[in-house]
PDB file as gemmi writes it, atoms N, CA and C in Angstrom:
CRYST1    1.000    1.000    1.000  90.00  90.00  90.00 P 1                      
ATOM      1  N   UNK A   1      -4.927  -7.972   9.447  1.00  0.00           N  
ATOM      2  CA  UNK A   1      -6.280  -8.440   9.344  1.00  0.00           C  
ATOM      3  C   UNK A   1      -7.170  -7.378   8.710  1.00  0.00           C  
ATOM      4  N   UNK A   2      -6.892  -6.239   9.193  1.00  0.00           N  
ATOM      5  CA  UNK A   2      -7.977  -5.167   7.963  1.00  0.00           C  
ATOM      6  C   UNK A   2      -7.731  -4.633   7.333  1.00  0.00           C  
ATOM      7  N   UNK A   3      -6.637  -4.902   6.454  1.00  0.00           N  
ATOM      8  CA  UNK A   3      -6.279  -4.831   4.819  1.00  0.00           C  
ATOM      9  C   UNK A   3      -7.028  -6.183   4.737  1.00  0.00           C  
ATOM     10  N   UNK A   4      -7.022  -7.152   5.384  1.00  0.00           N  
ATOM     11  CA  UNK A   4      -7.834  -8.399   4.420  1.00  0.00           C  
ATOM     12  C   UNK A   4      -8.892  -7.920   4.157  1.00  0.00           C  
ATOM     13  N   UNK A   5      -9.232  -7.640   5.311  1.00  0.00           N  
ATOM     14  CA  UNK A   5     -11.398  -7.409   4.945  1.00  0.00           C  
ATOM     15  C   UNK A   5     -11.494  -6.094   3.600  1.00  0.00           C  
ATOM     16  N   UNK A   6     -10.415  -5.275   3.888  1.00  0.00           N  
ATOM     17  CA  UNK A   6     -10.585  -3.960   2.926  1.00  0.00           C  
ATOM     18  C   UNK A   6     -10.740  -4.701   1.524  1.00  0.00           C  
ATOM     19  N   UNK A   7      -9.641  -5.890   1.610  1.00  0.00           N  
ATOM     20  CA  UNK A   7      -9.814  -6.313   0.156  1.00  0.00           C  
ATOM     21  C   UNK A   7     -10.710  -7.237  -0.076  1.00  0.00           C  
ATOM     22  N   UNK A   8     -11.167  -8.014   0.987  1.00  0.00           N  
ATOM     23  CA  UNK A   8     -12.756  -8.654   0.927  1.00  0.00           C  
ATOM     24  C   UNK A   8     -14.011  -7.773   0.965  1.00  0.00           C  
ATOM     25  N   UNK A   9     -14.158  -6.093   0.721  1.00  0.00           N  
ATOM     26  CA  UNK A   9     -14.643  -5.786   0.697  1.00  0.00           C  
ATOM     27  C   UNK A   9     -14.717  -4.730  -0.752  1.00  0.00           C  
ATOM     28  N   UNK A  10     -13.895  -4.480  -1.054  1.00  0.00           N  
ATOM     29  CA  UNK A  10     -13.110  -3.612  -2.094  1.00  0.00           C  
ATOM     30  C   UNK A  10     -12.091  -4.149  -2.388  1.00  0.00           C  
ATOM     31  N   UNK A  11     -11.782  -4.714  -3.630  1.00  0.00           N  
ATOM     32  CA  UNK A  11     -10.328  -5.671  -3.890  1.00  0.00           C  
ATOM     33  C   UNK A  11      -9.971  -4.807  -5.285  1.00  0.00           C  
ATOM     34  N   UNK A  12     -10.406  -3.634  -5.390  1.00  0.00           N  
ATOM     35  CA  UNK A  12      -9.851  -2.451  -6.133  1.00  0.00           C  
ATOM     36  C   UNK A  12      -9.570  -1.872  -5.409  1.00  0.00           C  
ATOM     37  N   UNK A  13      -9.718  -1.511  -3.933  1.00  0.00           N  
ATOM     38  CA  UNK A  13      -8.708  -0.246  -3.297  1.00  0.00           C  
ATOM     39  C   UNK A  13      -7.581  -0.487  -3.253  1.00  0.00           C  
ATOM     40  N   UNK A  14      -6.386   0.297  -3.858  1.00  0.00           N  
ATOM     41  CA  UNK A  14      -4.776   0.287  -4.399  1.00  0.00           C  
ATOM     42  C   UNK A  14      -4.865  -0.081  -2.528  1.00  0.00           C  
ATOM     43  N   UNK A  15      -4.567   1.474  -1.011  1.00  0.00           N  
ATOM     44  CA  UNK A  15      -3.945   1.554  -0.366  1.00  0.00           C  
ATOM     45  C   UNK A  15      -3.918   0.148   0.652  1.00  0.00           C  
ATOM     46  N   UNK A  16      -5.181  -1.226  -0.034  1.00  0.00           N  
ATOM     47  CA  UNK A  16      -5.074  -1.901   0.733  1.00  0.00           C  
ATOM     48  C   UNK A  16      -3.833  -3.161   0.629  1.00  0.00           C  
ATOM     49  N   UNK A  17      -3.508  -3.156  -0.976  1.00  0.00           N  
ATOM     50  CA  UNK A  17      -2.097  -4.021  -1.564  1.00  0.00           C  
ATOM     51  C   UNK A  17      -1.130  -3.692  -1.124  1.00  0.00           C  
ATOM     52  N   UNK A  18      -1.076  -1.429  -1.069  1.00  0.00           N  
ATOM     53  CA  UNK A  18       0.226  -1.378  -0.325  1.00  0.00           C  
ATOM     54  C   UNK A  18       0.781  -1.457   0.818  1.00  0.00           C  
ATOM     55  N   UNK A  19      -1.013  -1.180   1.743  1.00  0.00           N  
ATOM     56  CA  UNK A  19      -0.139  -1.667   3.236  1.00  0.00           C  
ATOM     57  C   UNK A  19      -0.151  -2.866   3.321  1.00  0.00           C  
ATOM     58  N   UNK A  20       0.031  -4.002   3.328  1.00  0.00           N  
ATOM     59  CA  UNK A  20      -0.257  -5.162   3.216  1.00  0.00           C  
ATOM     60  C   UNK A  20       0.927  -5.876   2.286  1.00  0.00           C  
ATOM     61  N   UNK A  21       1.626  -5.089   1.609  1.00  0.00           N  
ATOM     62  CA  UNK A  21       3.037  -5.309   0.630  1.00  0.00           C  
ATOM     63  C   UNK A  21       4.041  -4.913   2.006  1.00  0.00           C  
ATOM     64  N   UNK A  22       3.728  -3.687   2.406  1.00  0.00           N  
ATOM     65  CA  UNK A  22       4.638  -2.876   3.515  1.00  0.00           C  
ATOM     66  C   UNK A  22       4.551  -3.601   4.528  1.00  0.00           C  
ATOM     67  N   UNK A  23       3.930  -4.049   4.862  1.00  0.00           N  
ATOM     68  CA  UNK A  23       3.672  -4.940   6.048  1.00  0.00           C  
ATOM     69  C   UNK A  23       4.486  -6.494   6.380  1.00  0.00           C  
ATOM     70  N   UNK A  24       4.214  -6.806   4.989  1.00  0.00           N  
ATOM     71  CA  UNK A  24       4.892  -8.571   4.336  1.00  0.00           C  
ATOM     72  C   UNK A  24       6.482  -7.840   3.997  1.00  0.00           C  
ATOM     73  N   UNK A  25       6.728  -6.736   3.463  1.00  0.00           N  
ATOM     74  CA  UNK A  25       8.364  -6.560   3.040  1.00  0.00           C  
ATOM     75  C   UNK A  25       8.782  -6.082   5.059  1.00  0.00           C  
ATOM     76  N   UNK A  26       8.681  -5.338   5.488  1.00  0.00           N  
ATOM     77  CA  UNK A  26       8.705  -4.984   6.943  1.00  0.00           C  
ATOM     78  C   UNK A  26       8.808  -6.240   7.924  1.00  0.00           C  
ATOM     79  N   UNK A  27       8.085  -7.515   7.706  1.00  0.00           N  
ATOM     80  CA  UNK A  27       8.690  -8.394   8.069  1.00  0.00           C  
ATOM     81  C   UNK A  27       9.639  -9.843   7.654  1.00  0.00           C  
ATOM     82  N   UNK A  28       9.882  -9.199   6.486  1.00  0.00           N  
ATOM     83  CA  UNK A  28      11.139  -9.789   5.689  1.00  0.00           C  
ATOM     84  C   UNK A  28      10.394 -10.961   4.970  1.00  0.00           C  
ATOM     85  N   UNK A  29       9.222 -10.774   4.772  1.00  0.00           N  
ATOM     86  CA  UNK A  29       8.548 -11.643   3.815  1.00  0.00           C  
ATOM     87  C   UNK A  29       8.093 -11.223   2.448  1.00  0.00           C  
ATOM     88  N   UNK A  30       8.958 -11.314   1.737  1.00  0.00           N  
ATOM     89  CA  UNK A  30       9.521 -10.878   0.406  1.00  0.00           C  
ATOM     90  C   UNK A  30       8.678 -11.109  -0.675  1.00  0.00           C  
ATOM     91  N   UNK A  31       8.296 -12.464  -0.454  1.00  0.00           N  
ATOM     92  CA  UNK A  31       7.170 -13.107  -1.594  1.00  0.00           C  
ATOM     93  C   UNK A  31       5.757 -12.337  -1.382  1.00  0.00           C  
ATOM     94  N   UNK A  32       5.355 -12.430  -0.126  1.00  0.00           N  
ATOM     95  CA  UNK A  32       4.127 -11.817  -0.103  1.00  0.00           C  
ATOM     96  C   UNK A  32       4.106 -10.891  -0.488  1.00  0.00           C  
ATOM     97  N   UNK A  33       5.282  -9.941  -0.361  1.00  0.00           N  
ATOM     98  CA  UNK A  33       5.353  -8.317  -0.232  1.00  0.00           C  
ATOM     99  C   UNK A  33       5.093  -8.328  -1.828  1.00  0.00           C  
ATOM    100  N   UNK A  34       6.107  -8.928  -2.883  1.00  0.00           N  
ATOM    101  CA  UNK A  34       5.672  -9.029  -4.358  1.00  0.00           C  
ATOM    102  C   UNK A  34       4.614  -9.783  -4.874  1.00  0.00           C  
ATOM    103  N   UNK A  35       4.166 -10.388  -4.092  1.00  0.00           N  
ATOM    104  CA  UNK A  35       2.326 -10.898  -4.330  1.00  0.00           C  
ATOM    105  C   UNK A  35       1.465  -9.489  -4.744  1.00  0.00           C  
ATOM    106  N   UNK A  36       2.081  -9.210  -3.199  1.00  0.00           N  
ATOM    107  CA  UNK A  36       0.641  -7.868  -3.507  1.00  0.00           C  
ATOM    108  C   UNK A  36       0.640  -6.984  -4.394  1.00  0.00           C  
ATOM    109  N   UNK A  37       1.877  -7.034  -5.026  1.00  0.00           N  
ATOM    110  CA  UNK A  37       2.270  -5.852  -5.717  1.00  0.00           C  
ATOM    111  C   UNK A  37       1.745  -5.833  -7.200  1.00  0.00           C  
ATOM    112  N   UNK A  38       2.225  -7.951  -7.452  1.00  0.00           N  
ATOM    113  CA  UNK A  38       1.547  -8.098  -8.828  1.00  0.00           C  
ATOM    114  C   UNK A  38       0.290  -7.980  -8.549  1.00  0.00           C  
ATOM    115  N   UNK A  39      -0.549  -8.377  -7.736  1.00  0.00           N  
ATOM    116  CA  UNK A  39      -1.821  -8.502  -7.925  1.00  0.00           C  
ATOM    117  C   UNK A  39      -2.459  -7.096  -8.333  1.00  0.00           C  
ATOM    118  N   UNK A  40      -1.711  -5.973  -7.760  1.00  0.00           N  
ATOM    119  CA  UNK A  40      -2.088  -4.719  -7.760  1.00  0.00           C  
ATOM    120  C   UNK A  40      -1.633  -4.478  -9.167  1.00  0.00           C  
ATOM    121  N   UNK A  41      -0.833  -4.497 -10.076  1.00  0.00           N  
ATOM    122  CA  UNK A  41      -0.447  -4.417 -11.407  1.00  0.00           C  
ATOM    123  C   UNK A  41      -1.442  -5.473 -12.286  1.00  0.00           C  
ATOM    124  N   UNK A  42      -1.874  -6.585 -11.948  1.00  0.00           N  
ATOM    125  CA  UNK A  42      -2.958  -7.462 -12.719  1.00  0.00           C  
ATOM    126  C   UNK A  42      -4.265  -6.569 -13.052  1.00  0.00           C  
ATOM    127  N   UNK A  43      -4.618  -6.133 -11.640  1.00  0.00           N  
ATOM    128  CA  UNK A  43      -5.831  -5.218 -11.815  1.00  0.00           C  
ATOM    129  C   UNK A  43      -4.986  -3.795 -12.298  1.00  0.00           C  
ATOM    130  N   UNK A  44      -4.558  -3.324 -12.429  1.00  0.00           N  
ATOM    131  CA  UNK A  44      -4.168  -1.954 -13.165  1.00  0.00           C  
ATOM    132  C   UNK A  44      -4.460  -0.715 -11.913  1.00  0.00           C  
ATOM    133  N   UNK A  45      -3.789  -1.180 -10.866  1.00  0.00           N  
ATOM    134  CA  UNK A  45      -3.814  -0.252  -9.819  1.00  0.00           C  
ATOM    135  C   UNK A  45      -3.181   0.307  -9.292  1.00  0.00           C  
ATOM    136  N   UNK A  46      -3.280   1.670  -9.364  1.00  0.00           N  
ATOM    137  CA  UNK A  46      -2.175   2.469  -9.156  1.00  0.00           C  
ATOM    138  C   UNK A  46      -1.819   3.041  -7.479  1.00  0.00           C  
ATOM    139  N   UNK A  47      -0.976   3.278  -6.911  1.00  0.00           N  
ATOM    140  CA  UNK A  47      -0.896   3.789  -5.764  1.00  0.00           C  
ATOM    141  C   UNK A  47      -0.978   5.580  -5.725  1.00  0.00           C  
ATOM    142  N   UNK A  48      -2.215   5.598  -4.702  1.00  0.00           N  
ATOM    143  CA  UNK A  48      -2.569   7.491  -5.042  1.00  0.00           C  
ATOM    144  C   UNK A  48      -2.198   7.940  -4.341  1.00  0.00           C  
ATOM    145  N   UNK A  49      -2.700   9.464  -3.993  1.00  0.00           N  
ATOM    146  CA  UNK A  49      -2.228  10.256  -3.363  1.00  0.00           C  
ATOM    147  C   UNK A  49      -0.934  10.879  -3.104  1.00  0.00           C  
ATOM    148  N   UNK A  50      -0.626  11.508  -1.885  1.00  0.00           N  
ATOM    149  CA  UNK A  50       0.413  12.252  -1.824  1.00  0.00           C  
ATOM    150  C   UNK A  50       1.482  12.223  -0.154  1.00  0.00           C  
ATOM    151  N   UNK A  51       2.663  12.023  -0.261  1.00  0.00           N  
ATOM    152  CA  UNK A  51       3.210  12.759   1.309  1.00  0.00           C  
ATOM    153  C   UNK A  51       3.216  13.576   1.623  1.00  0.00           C  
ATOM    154  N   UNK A  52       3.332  13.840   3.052  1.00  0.00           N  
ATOM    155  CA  UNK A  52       3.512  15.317   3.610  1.00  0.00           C  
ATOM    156  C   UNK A  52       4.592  14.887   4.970  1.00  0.00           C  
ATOM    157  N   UNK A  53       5.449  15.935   4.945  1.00  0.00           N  
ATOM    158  CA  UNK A  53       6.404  15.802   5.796  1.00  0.00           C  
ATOM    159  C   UNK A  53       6.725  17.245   6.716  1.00  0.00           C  
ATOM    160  N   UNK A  54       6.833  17.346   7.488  1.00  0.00           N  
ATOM    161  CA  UNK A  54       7.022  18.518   8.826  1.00  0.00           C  
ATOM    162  C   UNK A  54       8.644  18.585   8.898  1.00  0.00           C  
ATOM    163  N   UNK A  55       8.994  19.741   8.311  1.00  0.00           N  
ATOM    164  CA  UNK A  55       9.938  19.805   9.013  1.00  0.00           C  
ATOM    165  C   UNK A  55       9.780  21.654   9.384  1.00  0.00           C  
ATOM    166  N   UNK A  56      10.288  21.641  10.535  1.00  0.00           N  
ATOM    167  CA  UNK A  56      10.111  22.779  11.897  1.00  0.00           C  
ATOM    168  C   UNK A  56       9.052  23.194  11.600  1.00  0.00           C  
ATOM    169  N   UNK A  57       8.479  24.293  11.067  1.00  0.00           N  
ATOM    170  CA  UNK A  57       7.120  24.791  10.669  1.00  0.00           C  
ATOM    171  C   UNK A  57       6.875  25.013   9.355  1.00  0.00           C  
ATOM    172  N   UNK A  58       7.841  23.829   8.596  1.00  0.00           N  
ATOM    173  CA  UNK A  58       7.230  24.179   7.345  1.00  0.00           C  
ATOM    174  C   UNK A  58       6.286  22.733   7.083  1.00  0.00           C  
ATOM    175  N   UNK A  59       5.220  22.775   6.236  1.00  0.00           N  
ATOM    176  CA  UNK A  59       4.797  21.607   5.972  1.00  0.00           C  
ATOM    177  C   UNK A  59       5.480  21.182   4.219  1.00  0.00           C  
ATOM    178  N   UNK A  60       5.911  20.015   4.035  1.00  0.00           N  
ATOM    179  CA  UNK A  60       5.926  19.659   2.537  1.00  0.00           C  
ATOM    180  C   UNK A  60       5.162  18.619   1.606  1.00  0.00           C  
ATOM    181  N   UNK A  61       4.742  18.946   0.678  1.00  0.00           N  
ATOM    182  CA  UNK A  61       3.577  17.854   0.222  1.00  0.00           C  
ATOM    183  C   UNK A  61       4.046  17.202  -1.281  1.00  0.00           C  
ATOM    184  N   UNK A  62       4.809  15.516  -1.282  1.00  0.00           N  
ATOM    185  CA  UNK A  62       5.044  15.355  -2.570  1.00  0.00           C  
ATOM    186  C   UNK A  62       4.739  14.093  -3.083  1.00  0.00           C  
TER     187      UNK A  62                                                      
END                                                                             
């Protein structure tokens, strides 16, 4: 429900197609999951930022 509003509110923010793709593929709903994905490629939107992962005390960022 608030990836909807994110995109009823901003339907250019990329991170709201991808959680909302992750969400629809995570519960084995395949179509939606590639809905969001084209829609996010229609508008020319890219997915930003970066990971970071912990392992023992190191941090990694990619």
């Amino acid at each position: 429900m608030a990836a909807m509003k994110i995109l009823g509110l901003d339907p250019n923010e990329p991170a709201a197609y991808v959680q909302l793709s992750n969400i629809y593929a995570s519960a084995g709903n395949w179509e939606e999951s590639t809905e969001m994905r084209r829609k996010m490629k229609e508008r020319n939107l890219v997915k930003g930022g970066c990971s970071w992962i912990e392992v023992g005390d190191n941090v990694h960022k990619f």
